[in-house]
C-alpha positions in Angstrom: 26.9 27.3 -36.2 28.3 23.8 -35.8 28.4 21.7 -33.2 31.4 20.3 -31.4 31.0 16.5 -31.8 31.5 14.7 -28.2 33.8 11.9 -28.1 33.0 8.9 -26.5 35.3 9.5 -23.3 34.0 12.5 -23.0 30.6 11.4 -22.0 29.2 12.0 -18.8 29.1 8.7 -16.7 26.7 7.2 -15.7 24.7 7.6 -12.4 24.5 5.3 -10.0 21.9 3.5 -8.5 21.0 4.7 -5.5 20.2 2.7 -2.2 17.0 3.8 -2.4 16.5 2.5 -5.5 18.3 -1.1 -5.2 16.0 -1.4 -1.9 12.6 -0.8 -3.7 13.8 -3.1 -7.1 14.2 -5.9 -3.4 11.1 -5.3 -2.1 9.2 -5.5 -5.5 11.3 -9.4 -5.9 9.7 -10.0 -2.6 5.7 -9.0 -3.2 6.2 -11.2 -6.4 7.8 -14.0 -4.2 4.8 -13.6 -2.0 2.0 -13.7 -4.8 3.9 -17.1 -6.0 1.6 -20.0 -5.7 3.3 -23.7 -4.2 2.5 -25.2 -7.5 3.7 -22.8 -9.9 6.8 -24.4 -12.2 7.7 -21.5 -14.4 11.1 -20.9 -15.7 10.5 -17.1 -14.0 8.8 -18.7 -11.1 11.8 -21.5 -10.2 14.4 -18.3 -11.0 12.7 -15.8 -8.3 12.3 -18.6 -5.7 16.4 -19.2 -6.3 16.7 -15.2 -6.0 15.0 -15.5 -2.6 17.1 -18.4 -1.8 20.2 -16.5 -2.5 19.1 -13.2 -0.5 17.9 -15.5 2.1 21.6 -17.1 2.8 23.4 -13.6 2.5 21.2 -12.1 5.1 20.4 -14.4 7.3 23.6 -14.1 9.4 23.6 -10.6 8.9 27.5 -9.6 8.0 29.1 -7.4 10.8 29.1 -4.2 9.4 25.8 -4.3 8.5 25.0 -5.2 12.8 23.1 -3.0 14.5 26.3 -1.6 17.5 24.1 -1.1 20.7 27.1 0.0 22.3 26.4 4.0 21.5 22.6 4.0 22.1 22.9 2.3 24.8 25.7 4.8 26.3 22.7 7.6 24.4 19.6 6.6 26.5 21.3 5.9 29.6 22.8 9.3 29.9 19.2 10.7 29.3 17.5 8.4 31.7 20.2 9.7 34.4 20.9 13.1 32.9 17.8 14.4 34.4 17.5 13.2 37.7 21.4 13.8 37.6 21.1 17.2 36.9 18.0 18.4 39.3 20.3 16.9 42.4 23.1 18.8 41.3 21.2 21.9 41.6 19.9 21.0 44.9 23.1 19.9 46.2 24.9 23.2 45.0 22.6 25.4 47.3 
């Protein structure tokens, strides 16, 4: 029996990278940028501290969709704080 021989567009693509993934690859950067000494000139050293740099300035002002919208858990806890109390007067009220 032979085997059909795949052609190159026929190839499966490739996988992404997950979030989860892309987020632990950040947080190893950051442990190495912790365990960097002050005096430490190394090519690898100067390029991590600029990687840091970079991350630093794209998330400092954290962009707007990535903004934490109070505006639904607020509307969420303050229906449960006055849900309850809500609730148990209607009962009473209603005999």
């Amino acid at each position: 029996m032979v085997k059909a021989r795949r052609l190159p567009s026929q190839r499966s693509p490739a996988q992404p990278i997950r979030w989860l993934h892309q987020l632990a690859g950040l947080m190893a950067e950051v442990s190495r940028a912790e365990r960097l000494g002050a005096g430490d000139s190394s090519l690898a050293s100067r390029r991590l501290r600029q990687r840091m740099l970079l991350a630093q300035r794209l998330f400092d002002p954290l962009p707007q969709p990535l903004r934490a919208n109070r505006w639904p858990e607020d509307v969420v806890w303050t229906a449960l704080r006055w849900g309850g109390p809500a609730l148990v007067l209607a009962l009473w009220l209603q005999r």
